[in-house]
N, C-alpha and C positions, 0 to 999 in steps of 0.2 A: 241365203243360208250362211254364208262366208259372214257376212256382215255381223248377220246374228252372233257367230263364233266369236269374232271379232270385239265387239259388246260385250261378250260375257267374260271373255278373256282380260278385258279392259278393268271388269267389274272385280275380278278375283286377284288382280294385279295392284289395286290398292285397298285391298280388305285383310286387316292383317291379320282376321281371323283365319281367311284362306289360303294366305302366303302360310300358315304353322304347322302346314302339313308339307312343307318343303323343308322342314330345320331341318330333323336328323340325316337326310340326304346330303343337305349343301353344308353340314358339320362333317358330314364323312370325308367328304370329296376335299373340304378346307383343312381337315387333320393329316389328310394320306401330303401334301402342299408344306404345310408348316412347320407340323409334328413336336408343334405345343397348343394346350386345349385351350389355357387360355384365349391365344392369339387368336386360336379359329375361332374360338366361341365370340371374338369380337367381332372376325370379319363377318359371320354368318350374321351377327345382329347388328352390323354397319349395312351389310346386304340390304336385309328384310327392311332396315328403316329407307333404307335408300329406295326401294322398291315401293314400297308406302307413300311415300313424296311426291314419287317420278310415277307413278303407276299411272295417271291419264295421258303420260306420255307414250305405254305402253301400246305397237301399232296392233300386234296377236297374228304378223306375221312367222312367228315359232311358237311353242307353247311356252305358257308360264315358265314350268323346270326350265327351258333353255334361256330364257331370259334372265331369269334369277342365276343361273351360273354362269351367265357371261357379266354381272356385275361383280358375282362373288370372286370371278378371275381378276378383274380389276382390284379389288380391294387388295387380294392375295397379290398382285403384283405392288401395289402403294407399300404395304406391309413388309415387303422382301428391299423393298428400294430403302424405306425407313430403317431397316435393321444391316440392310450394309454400309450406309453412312452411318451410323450409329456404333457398329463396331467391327474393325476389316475379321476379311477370312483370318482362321489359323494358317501358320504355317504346317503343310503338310507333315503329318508325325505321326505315331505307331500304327494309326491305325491304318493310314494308307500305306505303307508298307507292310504291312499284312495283308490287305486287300491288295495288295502289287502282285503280291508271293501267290496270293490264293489264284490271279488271274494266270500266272506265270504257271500254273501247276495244270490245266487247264489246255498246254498246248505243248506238242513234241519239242523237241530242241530246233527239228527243221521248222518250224512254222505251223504244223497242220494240227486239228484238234486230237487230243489226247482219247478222246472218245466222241463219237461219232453225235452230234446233236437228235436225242428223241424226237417223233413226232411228233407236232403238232394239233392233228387230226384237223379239225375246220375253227382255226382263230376265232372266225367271226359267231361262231355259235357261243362258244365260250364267254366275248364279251357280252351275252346277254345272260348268263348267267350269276349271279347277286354271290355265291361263294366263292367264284370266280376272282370279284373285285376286294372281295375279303382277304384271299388269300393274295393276291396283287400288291395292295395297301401293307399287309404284312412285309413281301418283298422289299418294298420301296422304302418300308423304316428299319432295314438291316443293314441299308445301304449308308456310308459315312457321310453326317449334314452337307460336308459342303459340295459333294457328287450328287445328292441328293437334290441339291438347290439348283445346280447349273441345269439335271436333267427337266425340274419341274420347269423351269422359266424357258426351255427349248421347248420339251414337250407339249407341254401343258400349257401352259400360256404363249407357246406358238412367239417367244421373243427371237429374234433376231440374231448370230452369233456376236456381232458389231455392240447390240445394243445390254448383253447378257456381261461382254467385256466390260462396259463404259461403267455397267451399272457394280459391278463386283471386283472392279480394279484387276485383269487378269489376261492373260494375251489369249488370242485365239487357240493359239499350239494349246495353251492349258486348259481352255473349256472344251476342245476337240477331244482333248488325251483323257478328261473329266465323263463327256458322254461317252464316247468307249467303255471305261470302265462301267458306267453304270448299266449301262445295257447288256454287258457283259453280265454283269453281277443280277441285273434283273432277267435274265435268259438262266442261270447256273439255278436261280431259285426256285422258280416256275416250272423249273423241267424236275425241280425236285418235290416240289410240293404242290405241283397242281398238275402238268402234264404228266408227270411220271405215274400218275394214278388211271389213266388212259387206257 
């Protein structure tokens, strides 16, 4: 029966009538990543041809969906490497210093939080919920691009902090003090717009 799955999985991995029922997903997933439509809408149709090519390569040891977003991660990472050779970070300016301020307001003078972090209730129930990642996606584009960037290629793409530096021109101390911030900033939002409704 595996084999069978296998087969069929094989079969749906190079028919690009059946990969088009993965766009709007691996466009979601490429926008909340980018956070220009362009760009996703290229990576998601670099994906799908690439998947079309490579699809009797496909072993249907995971399902399709996870197949197809572990290329679309890849592309998403080619894409992030081509545009920081292409043009460096900004120097940090107003808006990170507002986002400093906002973090700074957030926490007593001694150290401890300002207010006590809401409940969570069960995380993982949560990520199975589709308004959940709506409202998540929203988060993560409030966040300023280039905290935005360092967090997606930790995160998300699971890079390296070694390789996150090499690839962005930035020392460690600044990609550290960059995730901080953003998880910061994606924790102050979540508790406001998704947890807080709990």
């Amino acid at each position: 029966m595996a084999a069978n799955n296998s087969i069929k999985g094989s079969a749906q991995a190079s028919d690009p009538a059946a990969l088009e029922q993965f766009r709007s997903y691996l466009l979601r997933y490429a926008l909340v990543q980018l956070r220009d439509q362009t760009a996703a809408e290229d990576a998601v149709q670099e994906t799908l041809l690439a998947a079309v090519e490579g699809g009797a390569g496909f072993s249907g040891k995971s399902s399709v969906k996870t197949w197809l977003t572990g290329i679309l991660k890849h592309k998403i990472i080619d894409h992030l490497r081509r545009q920081s050779r292409e043009q460096p970070l900004i120097a940090a300016g107003h808006d990170e210093r507002s986002e400093a301020e906002v973090i700074d307001a957030m926490f007593k003078d001694d150290g401890h939080w300002e207010s006590f972090p809401a409940s969570w209730g069960d995380p993982d129930q949560a990520f199975e919920n589709k308004k959940f990642w709506e409202v998540f996606e929203t988060c993560a584009k409030l966040m300023p691009a280039k905290t935005a960037r360092v967090f997606t290629m930790r995160e998300v793409m699971e890079l390296s902090t070694e390789e996150i530096c090499m690839e962005l021109g930035i020392t460690a101390t600044n990609c550290w003090v960059m995730l901080h911030r953003a998880r910061l900033s994606l924790r102050e939002c979540l508790e406001l717009k998704w947890f807080g409704k709990l």
